[in-house]
C-alpha positions in Angstrom: 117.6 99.2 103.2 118.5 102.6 101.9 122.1 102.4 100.3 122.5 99.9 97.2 124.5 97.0 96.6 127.8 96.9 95.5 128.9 98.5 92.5 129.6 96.3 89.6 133.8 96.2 89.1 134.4 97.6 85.6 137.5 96.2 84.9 137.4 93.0 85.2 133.8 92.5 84.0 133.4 92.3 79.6 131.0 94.6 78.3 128.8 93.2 75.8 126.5 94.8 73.2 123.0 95.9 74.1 120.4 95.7 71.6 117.6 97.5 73.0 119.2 101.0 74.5 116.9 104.1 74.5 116.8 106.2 71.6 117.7 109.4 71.9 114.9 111.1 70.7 113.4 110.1 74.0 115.7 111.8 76.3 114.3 115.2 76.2 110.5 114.0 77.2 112.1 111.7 79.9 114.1 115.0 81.0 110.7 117.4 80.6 108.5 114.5 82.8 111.2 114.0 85.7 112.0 118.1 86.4 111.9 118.3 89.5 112.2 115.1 90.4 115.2 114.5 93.3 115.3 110.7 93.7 114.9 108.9 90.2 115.2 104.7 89.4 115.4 103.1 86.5 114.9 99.5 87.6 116.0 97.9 83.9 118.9 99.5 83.5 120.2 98.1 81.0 123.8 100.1 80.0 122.8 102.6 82.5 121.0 105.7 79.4 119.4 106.9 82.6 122.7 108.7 84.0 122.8 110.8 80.9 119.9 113.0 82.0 121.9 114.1 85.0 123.3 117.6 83.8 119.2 118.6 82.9 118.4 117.1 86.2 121.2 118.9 88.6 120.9 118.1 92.2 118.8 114.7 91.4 120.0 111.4 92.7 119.5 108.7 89.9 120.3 105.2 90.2 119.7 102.4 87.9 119.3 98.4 88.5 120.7 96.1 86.0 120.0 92.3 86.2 123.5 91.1 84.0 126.9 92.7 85.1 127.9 93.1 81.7 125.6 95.5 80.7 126.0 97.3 84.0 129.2 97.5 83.8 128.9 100.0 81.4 128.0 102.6 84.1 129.6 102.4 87.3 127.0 103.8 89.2 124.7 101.3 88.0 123.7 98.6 90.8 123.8 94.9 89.9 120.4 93.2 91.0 117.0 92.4 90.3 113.8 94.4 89.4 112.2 92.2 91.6 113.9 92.9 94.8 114.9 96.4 94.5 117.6 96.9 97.5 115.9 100.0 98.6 113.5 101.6 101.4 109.7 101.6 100.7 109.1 104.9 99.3 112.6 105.6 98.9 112.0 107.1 95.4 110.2 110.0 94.1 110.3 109.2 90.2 110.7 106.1 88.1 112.2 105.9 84.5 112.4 102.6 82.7 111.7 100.6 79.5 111.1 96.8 80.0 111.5 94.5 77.4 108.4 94.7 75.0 107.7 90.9 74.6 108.7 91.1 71.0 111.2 88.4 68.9 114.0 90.5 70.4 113.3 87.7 72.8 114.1 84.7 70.6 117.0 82.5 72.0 117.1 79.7 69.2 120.3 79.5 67.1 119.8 80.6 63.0 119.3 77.6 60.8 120.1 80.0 58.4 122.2 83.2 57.8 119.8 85.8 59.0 120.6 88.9 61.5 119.5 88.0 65.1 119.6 91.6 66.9 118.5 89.5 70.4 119.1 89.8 73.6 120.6 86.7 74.1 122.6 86.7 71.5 124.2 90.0 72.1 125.0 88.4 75.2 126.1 85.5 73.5 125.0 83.2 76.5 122.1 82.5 78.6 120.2 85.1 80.1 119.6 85.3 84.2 116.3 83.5 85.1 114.5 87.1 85.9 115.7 89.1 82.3 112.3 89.6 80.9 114.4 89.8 77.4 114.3 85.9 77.4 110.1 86.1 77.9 108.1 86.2 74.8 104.8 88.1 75.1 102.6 85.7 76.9 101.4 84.9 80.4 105.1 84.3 81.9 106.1 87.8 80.5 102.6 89.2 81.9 103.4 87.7 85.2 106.8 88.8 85.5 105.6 92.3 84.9 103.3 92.5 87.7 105.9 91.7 90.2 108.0 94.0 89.0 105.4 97.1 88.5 104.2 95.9 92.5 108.3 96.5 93.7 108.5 99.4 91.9 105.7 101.1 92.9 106.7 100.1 96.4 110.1 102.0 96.1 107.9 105.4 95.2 107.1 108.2 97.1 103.2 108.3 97.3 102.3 111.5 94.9 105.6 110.6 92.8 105.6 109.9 88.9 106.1 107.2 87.0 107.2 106.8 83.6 106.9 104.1 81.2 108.8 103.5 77.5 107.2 100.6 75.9 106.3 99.5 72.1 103.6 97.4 71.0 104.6 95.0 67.7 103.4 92.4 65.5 102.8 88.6 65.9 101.1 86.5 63.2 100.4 89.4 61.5 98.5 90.7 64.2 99.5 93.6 66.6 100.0 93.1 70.3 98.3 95.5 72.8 101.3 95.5 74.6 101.2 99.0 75.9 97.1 98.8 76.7 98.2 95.9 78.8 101.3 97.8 81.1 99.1 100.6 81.3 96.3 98.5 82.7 98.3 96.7 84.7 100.1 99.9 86.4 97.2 101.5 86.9 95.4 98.1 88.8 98.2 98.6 91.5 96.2 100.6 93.1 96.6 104.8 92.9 98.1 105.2 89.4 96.6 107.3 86.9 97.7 108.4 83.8 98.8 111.7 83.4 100.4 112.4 79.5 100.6 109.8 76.6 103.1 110.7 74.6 104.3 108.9 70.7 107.8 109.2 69.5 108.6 108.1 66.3 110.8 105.1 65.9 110.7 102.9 63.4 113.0 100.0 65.1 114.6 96.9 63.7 113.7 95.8 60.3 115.2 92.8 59.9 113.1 89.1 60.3 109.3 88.3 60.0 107.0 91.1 60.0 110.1 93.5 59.1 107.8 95.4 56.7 105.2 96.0 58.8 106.5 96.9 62.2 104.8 99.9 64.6 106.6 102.9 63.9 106.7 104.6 67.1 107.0 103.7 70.7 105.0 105.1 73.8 106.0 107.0 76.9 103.3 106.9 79.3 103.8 109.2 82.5 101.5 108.1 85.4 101.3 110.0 88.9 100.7 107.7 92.3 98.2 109.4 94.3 98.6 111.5 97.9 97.1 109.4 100.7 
C-alpha cells in the first residue's frame, strides 16, 4: 500500500532521550545528495532529523519509519513501524536517507557494576528495546543479518534510477577496527544494481566515554549509491 500507518499520538506517548541523532554537520551533504529528489524515506527514523531538510527540499515528500513510539513521537509525521516491512508500494520512493545503528557498544544492554556513563540505546530508553531495533545487535552475524533484510525492503521501496544514501561509522573492538562501512557498502551494492556514486568523510569525533574512548574513529561516512535504470 501507498499511504502509511497511523501517526504516532504525541500526547499521550513520553518522549525519551535519543542517543545517536544526526549531527548536524551532516545536514547540508544529506540536503546537496537528495536535490531534486520528490519522495524521500528515512526508514530508522529515529526522532524524525530527516523532516528538518524540508525547507532546502521544497515540494519533496519525506517520511520517516521509527520502530519505538517514543522516539517517534518526537515528529508527528513520523510513522510507527518496522524497517522490515515498510508499509509502502514497491518503488514508491525516489531517495533514501538513513543511518542504522553502527554495531558499536552503543548497543550494550547490561546494567553498570560501576558508576560509569552508559550513553546506550537501551538505556536512554530505559527499558527493553523491540525485537527488530538493530541498537540492541552488537556487530556480528545477527546485526549482519538484520541489515540485509532491511537494505532488500528498502531497496524495494525505490524507484529504479533513484539514490540511496547511507550515514554509517566504523569503530573499535579489542583494539581492533571494525570494517563496518566496507561491509554496508558491500552488502548494498550485492542487492543487485547499486553502485556507488560519492564517498564522502565528515568529521566527528563521537562519544568518549568507556573502552577504546581514546582511540575512537573520528569521522563517520556518507556513502550515496544510485539504483540503476532497467
Amino acid at each position: 500500500m501507498s499511504e502509511p500507518i497511523a501517526l504516532v499520538d504525541v500526547p499521550k506517548i513520553e518522549r525519551k532521550r535519543h542517543p545517536a541523532k544526526y549531527s548536524d554537520a551532516l545536514m547540508p551533504i544529506f540536503a546537496r545528495m537528495l536535490r531534486g529528489s520528490r519522495r524521500i524515506l528515512d526508514p530508522f527514523g529515529g526522532t524524525g532529523k530527516i523532516f528538518e531538510l524540508a525547507p532546502f527540499l521544497r515540494g519533496s515528500q519525506i517520511e520517516a519509519i521509527e520502530i519505538e513510539p517514543e522516539w517517534a513521537a518526537y515528529n508527528r509525521q513520523t510513522t510507527v513501524g518496522n524497517a522490515l516491512a515498510l508499509p509502502w508500494a514497491d518503488r514508491y520512493f525516489d531517495a533514501i536517507c538513513t543511518s542504522p545503528a553502527y554495531g558499536n557498544r552503543m548497543a550494550d544492554s547490561h546494567s553498570a557494576r560501576d558508576a560509569s556513563r552508559r550513553n546506550t540505546y537501551t538505556h536512554a530508553m530505559g527499558r527493553k528495546l523491540h525485537g527488530d531495533n538493530a541498537g540492541q545487535m552488537q556487530w556480528g552475524t545477527t546485526y549482519r543479518d538484520f541489515h540485509r533484510k532491511a537494505w532488500a525492503e528498502a531497496g524495494r521501496v525505490l524507484q529504479d534510477g533513484g539514490i540511496f544514501i547511507l550515514n554509517i561509522k566504523d569503530h573499535i573492538r579489542a583494539g581492533q577496527r571494525q570494517d563496518v562501512t566496507g561491509w554496508h557498502i558491500e552488502a548494498i551494492c550485492s542487492l543487485g544494481g547499486f553502485t556507488v556514486e560519492e564517498h564522502k568523510t565528515v568529521d566527528c569525533p563521537g562519544n568518549r566515554h568507556g573502552a577504546n574512548g581514546q582511540i575512537r574513529i573520528g569521522y563517520e561516512s556518507v556513502v550515496l549509491f544510485k539504483k540503476s535504470d532497467v
